[in-house]
N, CA, C and O atoms as a GROMACS GRO file, in nm:
protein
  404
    1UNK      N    1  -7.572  -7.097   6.260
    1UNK     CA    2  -7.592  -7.239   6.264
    1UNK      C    3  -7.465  -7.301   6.321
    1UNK      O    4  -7.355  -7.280   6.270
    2UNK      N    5  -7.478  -7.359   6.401
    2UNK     CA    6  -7.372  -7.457   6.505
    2UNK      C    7  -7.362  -7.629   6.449
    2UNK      O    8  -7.456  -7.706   6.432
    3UNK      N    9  -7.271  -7.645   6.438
    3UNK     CA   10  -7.251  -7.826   6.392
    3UNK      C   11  -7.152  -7.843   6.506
    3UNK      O   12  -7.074  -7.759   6.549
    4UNK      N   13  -7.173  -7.994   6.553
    4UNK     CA   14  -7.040  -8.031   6.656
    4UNK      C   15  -7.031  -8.164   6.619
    4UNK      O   16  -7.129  -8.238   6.630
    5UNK      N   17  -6.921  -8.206   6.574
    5UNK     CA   18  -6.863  -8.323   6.554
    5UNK      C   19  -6.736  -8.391   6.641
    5UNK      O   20  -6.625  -8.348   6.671
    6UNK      N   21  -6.834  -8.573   6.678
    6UNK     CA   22  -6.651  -8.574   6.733
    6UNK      C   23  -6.576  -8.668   6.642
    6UNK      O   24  -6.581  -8.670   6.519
    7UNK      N   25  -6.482  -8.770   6.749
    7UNK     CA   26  -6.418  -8.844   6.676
    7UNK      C   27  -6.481  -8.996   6.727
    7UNK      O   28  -6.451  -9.053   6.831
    8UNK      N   29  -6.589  -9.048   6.610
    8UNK     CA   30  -6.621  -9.169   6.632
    8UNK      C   31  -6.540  -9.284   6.721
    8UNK      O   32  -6.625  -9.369   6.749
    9UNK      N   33  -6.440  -9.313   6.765
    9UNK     CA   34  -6.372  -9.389   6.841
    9UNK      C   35  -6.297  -9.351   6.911
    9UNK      O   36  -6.212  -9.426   6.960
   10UNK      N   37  -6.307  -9.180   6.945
   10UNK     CA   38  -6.202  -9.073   7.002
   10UNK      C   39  -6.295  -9.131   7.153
   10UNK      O   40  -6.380  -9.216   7.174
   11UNK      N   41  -6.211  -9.014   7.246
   11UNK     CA   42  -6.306  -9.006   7.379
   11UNK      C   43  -6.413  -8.895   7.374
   11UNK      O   44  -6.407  -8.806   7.289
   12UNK      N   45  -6.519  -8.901   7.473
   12UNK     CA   46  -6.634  -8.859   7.450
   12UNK      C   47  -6.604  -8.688   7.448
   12UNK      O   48  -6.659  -8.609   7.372
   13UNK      N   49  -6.507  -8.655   7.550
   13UNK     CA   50  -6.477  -8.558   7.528
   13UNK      C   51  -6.417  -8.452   7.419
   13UNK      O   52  -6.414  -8.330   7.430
   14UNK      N   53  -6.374  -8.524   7.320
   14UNK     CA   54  -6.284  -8.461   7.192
   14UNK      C   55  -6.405  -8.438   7.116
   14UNK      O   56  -6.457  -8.537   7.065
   15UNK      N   57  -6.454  -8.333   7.100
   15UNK     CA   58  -6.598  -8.214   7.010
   15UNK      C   59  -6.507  -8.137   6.899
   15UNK      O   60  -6.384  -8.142   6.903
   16UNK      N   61  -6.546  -8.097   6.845
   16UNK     CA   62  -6.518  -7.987   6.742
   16UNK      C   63  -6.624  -7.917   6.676
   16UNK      O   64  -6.695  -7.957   6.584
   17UNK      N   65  -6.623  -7.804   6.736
   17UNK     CA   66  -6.764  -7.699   6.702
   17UNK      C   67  -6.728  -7.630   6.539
   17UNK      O   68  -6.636  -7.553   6.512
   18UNK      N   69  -6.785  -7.661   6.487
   18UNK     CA   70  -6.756  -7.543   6.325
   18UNK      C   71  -6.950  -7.472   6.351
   18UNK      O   72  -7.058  -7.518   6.390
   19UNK      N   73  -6.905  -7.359   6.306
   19UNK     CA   74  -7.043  -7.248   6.304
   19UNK      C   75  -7.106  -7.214   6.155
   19UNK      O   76  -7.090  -7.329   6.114
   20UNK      N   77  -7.142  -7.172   6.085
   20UNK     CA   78  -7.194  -7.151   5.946
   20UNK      C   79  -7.217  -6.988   5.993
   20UNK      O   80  -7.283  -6.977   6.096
   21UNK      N   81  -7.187  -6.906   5.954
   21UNK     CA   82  -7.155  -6.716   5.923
   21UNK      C   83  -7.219  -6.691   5.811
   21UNK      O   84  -7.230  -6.777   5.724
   22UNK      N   85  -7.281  -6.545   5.797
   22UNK     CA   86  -7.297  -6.507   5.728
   22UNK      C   87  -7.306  -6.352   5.704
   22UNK      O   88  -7.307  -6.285   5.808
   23UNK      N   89  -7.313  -6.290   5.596
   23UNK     CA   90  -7.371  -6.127   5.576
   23UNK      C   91  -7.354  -6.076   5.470
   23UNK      O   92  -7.340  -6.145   5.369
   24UNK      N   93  -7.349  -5.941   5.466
   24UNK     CA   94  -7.392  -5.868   5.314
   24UNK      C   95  -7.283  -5.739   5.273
   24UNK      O   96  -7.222  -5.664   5.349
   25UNK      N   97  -7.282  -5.744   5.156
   25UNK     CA   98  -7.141  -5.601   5.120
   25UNK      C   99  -7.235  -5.539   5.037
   25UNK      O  100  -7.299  -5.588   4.944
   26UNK      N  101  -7.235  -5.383   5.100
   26UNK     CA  102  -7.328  -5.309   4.961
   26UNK      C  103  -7.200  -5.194   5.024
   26UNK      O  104  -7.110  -5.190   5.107
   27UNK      N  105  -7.276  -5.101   4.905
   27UNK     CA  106  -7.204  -4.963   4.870
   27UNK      C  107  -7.217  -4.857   4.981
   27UNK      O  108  -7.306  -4.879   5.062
   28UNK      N  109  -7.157  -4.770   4.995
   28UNK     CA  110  -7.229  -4.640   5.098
   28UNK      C  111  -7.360  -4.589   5.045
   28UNK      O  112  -7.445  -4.549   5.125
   29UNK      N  113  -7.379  -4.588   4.932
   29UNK     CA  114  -7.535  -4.568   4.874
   29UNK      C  115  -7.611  -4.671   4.948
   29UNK      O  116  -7.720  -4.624   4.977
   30UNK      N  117  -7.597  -4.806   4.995
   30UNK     CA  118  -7.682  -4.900   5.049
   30UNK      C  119  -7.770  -5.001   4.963
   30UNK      O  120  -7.858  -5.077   5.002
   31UNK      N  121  -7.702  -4.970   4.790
   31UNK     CA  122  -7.703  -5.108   4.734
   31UNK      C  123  -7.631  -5.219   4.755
   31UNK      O  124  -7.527  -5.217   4.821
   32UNK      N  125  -7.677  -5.317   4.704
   32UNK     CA  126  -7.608  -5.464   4.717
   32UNK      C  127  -7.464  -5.474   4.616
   32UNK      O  128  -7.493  -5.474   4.496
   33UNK      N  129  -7.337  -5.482   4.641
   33UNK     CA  130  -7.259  -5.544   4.565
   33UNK      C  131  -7.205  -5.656   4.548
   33UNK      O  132  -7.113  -5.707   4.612
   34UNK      N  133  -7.289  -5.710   4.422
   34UNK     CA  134  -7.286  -5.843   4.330
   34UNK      C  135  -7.097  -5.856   4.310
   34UNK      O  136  -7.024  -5.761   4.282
   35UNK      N  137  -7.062  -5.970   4.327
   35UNK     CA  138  -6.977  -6.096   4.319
   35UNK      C  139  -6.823  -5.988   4.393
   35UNK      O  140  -6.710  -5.984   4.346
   36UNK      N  141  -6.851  -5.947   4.462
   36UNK     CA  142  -6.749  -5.907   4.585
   36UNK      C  143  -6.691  -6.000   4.633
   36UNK      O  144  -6.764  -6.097   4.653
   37UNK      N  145  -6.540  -6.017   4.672
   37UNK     CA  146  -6.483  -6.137   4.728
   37UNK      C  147  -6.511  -6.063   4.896
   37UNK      O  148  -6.511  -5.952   4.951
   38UNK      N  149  -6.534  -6.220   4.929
   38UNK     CA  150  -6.520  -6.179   5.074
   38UNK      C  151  -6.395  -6.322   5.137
   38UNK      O  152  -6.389  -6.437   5.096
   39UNK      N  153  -6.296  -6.244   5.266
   39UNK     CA  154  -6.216  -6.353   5.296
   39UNK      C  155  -6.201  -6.343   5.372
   39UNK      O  156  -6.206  -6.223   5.398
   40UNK      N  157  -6.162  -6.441   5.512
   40UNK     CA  158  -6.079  -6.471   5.662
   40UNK      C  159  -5.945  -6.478   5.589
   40UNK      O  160  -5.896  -6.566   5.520
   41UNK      N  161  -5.909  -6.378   5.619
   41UNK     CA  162  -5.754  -6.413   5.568
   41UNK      C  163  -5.658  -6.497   5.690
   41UNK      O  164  -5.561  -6.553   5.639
   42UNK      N  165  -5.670  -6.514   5.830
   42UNK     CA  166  -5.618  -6.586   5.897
   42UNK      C  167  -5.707  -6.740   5.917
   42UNK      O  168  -5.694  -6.814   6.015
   43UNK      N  169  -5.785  -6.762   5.815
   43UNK     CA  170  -5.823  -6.906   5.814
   43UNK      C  171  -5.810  -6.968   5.634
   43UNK      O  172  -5.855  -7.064   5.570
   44UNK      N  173  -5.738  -6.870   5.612
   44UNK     CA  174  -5.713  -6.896   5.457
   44UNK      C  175  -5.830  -6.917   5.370
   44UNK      O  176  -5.809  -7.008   5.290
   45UNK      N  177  -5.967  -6.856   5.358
   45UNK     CA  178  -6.068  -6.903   5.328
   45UNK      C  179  -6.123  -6.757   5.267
   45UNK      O  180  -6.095  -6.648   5.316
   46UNK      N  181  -6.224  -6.783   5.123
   46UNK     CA  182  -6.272  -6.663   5.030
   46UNK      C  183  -6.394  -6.742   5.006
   46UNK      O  184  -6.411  -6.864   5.016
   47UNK      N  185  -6.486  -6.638   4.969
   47UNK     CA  186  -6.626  -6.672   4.902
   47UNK      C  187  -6.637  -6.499   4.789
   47UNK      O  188  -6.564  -6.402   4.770
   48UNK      N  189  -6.783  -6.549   4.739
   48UNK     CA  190  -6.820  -6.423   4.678
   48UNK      C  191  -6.967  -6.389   4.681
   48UNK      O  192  -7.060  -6.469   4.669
   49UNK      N  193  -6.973  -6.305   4.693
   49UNK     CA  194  -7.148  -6.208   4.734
   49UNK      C  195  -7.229  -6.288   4.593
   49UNK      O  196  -7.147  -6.332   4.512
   50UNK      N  197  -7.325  -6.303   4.568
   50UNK     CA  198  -7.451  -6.320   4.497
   50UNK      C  199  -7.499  -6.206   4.465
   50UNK      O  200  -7.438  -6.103   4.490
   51UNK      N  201  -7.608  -6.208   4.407
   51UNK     CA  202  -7.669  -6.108   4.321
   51UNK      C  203  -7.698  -6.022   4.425
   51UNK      O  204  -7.694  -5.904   4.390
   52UNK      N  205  -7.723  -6.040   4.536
   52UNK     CA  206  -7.816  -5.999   4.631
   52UNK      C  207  -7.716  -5.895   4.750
   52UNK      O  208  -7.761  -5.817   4.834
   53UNK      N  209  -7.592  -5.922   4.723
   53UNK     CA  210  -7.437  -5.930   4.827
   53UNK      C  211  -7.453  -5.988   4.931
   53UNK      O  212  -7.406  -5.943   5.036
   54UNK      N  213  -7.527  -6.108   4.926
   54UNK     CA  214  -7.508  -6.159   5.043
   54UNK      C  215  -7.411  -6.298   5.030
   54UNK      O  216  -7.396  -6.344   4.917
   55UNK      N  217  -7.338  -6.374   5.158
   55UNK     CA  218  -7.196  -6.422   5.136
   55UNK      C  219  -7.240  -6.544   5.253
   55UNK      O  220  -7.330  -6.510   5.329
   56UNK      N  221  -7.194  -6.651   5.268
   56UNK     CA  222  -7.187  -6.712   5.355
   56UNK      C  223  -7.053  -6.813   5.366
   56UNK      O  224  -6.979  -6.850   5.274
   57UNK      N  225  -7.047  -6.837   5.471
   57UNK     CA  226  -6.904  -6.894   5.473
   57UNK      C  227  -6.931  -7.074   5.591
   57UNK      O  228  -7.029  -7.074   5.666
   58UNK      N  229  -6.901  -7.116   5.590
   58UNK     CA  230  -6.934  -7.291   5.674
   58UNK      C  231  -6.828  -7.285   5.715
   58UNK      O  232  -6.745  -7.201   5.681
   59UNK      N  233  -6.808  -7.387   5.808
   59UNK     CA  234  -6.732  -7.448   5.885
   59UNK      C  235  -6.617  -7.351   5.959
   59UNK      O  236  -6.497  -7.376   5.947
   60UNK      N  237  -6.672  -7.229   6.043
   60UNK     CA  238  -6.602  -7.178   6.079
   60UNK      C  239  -6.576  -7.207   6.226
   60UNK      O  240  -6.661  -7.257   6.300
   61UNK      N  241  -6.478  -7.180   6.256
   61UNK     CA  242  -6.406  -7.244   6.419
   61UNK      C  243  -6.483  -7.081   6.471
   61UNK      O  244  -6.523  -6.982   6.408
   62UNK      N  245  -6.475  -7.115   6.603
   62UNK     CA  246  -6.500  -7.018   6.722
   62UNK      C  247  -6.439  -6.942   6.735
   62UNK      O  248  -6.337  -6.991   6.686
   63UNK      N  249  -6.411  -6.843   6.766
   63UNK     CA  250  -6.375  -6.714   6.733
   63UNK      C  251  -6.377  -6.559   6.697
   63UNK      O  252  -6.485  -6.523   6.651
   64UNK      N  253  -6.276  -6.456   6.708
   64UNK     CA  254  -6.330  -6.367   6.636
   64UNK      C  255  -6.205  -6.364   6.544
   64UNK      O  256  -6.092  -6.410   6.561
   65UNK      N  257  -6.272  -6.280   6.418
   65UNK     CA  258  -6.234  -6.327   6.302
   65UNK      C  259  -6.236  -6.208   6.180
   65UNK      O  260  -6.338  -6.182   6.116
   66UNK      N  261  -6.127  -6.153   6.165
   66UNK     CA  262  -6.129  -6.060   6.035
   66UNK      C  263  -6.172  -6.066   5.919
   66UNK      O  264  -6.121  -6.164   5.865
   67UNK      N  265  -6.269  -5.989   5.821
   67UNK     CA  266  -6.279  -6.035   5.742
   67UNK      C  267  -6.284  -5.915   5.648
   67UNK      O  268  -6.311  -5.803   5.690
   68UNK      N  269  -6.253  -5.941   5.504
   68UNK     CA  270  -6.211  -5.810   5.416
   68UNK      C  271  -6.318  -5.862   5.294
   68UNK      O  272  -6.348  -5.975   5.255
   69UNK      N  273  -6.355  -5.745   5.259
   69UNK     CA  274  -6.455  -5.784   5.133
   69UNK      C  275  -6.416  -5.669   5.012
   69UNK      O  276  -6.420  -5.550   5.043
   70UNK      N  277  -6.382  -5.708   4.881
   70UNK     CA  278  -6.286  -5.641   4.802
   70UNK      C  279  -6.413  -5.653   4.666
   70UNK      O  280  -6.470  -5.759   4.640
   71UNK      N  281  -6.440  -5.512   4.587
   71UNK     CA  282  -6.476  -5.501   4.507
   71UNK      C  283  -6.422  -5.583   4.336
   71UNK      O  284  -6.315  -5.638   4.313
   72UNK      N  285  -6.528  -5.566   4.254
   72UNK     CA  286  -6.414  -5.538   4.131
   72UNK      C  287  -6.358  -5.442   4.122
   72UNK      O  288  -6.241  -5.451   4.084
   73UNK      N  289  -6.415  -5.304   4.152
   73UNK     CA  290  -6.385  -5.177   4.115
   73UNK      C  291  -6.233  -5.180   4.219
   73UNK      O  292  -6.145  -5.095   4.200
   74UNK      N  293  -6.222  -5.261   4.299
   74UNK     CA  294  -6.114  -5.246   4.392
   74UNK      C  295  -6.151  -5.138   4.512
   74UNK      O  296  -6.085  -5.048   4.565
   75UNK      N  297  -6.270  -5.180   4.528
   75UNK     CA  298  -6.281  -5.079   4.675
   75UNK      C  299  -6.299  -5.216   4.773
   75UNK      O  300  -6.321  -5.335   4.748
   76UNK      N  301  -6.274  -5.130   4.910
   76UNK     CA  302  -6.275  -5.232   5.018
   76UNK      C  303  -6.316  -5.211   5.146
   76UNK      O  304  -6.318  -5.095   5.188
   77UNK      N  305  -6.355  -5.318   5.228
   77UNK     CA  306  -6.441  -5.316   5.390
   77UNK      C  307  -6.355  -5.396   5.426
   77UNK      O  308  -6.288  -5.472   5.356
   78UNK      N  309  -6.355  -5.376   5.591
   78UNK     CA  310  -6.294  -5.483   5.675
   78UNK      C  311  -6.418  -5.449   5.814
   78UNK      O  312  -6.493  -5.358   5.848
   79UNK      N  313  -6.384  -5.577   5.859
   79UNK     CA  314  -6.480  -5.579   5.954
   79UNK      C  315  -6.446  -5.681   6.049
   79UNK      O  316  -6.370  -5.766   6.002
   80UNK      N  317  -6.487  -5.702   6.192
   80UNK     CA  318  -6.460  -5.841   6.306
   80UNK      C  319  -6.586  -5.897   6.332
   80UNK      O  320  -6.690  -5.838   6.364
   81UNK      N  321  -6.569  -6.004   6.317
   81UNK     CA  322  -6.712  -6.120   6.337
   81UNK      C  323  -6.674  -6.191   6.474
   81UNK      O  324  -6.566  -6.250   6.471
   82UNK      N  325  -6.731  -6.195   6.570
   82UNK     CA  326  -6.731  -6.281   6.699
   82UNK      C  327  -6.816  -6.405   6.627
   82UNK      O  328  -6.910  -6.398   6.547
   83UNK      N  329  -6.758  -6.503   6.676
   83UNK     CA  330  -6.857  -6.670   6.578
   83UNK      C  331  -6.797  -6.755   6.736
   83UNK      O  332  -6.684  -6.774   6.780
   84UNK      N  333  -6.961  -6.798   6.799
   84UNK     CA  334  -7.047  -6.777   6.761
   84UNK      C  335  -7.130  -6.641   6.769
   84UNK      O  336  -7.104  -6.576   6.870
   85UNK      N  337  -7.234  -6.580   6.677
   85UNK     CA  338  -7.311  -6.479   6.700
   85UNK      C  339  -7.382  -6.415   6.585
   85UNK      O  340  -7.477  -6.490   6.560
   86UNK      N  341  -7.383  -6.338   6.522
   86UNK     CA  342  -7.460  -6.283   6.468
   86UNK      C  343  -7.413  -6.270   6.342
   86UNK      O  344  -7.341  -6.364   6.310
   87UNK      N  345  -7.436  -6.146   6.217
   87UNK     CA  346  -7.424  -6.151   6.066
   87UNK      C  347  -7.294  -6.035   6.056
   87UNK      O  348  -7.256  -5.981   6.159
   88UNK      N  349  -7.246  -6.011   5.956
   88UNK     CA  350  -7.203  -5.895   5.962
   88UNK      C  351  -7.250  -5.818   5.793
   88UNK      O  352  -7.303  -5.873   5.696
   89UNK      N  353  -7.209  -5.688   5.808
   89UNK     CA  354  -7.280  -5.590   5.697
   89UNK      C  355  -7.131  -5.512   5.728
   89UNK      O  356  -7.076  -5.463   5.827
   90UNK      N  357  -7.097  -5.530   5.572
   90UNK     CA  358  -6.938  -5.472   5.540
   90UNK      C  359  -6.984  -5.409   5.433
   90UNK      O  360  -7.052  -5.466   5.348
   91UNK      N  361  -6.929  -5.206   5.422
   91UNK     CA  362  -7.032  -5.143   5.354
   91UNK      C  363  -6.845  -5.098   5.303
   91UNK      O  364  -6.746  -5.082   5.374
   92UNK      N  365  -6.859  -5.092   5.163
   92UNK     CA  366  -6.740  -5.041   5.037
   92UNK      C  367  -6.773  -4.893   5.107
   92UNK      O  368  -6.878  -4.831   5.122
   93UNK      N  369  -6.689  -4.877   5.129
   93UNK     CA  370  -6.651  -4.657   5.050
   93UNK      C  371  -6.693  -4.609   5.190
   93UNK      O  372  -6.690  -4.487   5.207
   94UNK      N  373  -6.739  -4.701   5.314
   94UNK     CA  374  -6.752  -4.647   5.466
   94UNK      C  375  -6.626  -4.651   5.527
   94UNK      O  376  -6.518  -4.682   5.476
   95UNK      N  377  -6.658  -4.610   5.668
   95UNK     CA  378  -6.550  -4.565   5.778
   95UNK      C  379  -6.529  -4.745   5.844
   95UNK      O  380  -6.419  -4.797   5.858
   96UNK      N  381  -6.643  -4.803   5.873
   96UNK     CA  382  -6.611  -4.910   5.959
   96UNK      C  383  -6.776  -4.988   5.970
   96UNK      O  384  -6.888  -4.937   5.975
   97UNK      N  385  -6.729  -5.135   5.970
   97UNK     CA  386  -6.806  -5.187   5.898
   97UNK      C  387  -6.859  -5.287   6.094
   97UNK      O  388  -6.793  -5.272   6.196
   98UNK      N  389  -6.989  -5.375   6.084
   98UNK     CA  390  -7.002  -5.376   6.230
   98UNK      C  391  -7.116  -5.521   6.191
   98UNK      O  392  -7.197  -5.534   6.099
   99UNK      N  393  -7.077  -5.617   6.308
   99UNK     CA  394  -7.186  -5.688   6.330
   99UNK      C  395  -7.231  -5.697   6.377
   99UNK      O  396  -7.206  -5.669   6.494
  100UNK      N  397  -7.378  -5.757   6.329
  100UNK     CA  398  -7.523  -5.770   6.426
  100UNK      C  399  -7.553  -5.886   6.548
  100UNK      O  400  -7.456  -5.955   6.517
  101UNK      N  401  -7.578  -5.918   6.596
  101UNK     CA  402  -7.614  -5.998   6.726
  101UNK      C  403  -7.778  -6.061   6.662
  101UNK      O  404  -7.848  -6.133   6.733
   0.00000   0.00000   0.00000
């Protein structure tokens, strides 16, 4: 999802695109892991998975974009999101984690 906002009395040209991201952290088994932090650590920004592990994040700038998703148990995924584009699926206890288009 794409939002573009400008500056009401700016010039027509001054936009600012934020995107809405999303995706899922399960296990190498290919269950869902419930309340996983997930974070952009170079946009200073965390959420946490739902029952379901799925995560969404708003107002993200354009870009590609690291993101680490950390167990309770303390296991961990990292993965790169191109925004705008597709979901990503960051799997605990794998080699490398990949997004979808």
């Amino acid at each position: 999802q794409t939002v573009r906002t400008r500056i009401a009395d700016g010039p027509a040209r001054t936009l600012t695109e934020f995107h809405r991201v999303a995706g899922t952290v399960s296990g190498a088994d290919g269950q869902p892991e419930a309340d996983a932090w997930v974070t952009i650590p170079a946009a200073g920004l965390w959420t946490a998975t739902g029952r379901d592990g799925r995560f969404r994040f708003d107002r993200i700038q354009p870009g590609r974009h690291q993101l680490v998703a950390r167990t309770a148990a303390g296991e961990e995924a990292q993965g790169t999101l191109d925004v705008p584009g597709g979901t990503i699926d960051l799997v605990v206890g794998a080699k490398a984690s990949r997004s979808k288009r």
